[in-house]
C-alpha positions, 0 to 999 in steps of 0.5 A, spaced: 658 358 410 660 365 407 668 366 406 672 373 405 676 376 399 681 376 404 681 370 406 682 367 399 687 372 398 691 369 403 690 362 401 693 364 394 699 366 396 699 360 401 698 355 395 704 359 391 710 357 392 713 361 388 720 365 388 718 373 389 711 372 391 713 378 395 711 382 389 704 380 389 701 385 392 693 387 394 692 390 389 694 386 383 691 380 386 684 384 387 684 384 380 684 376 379 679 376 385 674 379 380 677 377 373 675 369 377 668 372 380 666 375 374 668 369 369 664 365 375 657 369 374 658 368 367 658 361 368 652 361 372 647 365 369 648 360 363 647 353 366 644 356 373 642 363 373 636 362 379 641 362 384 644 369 382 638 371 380 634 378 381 626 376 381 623 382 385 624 388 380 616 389 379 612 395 377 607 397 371 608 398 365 605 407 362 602 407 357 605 410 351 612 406 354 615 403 351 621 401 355 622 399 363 628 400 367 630 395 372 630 398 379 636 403 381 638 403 373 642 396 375 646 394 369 644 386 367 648 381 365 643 376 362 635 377 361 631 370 365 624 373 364 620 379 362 614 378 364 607 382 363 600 381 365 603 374 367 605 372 359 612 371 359 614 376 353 619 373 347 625 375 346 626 378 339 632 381 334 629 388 333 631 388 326 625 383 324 621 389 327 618 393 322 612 398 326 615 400 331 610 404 334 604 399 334 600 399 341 597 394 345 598 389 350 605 387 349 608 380 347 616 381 345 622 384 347 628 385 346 635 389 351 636 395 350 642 398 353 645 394 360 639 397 364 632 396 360 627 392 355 624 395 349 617 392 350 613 390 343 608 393 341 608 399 345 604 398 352 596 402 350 595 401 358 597 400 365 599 392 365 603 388 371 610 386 370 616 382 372 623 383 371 628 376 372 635 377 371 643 376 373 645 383 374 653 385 373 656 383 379 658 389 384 666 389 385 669 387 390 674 389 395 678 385 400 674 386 405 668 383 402 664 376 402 662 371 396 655 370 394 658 363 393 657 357 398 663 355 401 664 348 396 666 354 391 672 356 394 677 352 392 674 353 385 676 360 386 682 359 390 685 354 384 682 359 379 685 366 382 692 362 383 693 360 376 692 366 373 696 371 377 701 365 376 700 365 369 701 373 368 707 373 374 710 368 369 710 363 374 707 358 370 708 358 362 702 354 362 697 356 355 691 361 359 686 360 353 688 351 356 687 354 364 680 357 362 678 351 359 679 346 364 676 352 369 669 352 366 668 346 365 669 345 373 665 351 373 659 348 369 659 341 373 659 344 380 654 349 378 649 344 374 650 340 379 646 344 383 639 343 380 641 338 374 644 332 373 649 334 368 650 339 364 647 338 357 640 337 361 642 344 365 643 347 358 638 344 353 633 346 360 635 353 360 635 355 353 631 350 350 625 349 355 622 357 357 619 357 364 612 355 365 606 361 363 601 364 366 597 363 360 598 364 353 595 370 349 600 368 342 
């Protein structure tokens, strides 16, 4: 079940009860709306990245290119896969790099900018690729729908409340203690997806990659 920003922006101001709520108005409490869904991709990408995941960025590499660039130059939050020739490539600090110009198939990379990947070696042909990644969350407005299923909104609902209270004055509680408590709700109900807990969603995430098609390296 989809809900709306407006529907949630009008739950907040239900779940305050507060004196002089009248001057919260749309466009403040738009800027939590986004401050909250941010912070929520955030979180996904890390413990849950497949259910915001982009996987349908292919295309081939140009020989002598060195980088690719996701489709309509969107800017990515966090790279999952980069994939040529089906070989999953390794991330690397590109200060480990000491020929920058050497061509071949490639077995690295590592972000370059927001919107692309520096391959290494430099591709010396045309090879298939696949580009996996969380793209940055599009602003919303208070017409718009959530990406997320309806067991997050109350999620949302508690986080967007808190903070306009916190910034309104309404509540003095420490925000650095509200957002503490708010990502480990976050973590739980997105591991929970997949996972069985959140230690095995981390250490499978960073610590296990998914599955080659084959390994040249």
């Amino acid at each position: 079940m989809a809900f709306t920003v407006s529907e949630l922006m009008t739950d907040v101001r239900y779940k305050i009860i507060m004196p002089y709520t009248d001057d919260l108005d749309n466009t403040e409490l738009l800027v939590y709306v986004n401050q909250m869904n941010r912070e929520l991709y955030r979180q996904a990408s890390m413990h849950c990245p497949q259910v915001i995941w982009t996987d349908d960025d292919t295309g081939s590499t140009v020989a002598s290119t060195a980088t690719l660039t996701t489709s309509s130059s969107v800017k990515v939050m966090r790279w999952v896969v980069v994939q040529v020739n089906e070989v999953n490539l390794k991330v690397v600090n590109p200060r480990d790099i000491y020929d920058f110009s050497g061509e071949g198939q490639p077995v690295s990379f590592w972000p370059s900018g927001f919107t692309q990947v520096r391959l290494y070696p430099i591709p010396d042909a045309v090879y298939d690729y696949r580009l996996i990644y969380i793209a940055e969350p599009t602003a919303l407005e208070s017409t718009s729908t959530f990406a997320w299923p309806y067991d997050f909104y109350d999620l949302l609902l508690d986080g967007v409340s808190m903070v306009a209270k916190i910034r309104n004055a309404w509540d003095m509680r420490g925000e650095a203690e509200f957002f503490k408590e708010w990502r480990q709700e976050a973590i739980s109900r997105l591991t929970s997806l997949t996972y069985e807990n959140e230690y095995s969603a981390t250490r499978g995430y960073w610590g296990a990659s998914i599955p080659l098609v084959k390994e040249d390296y």
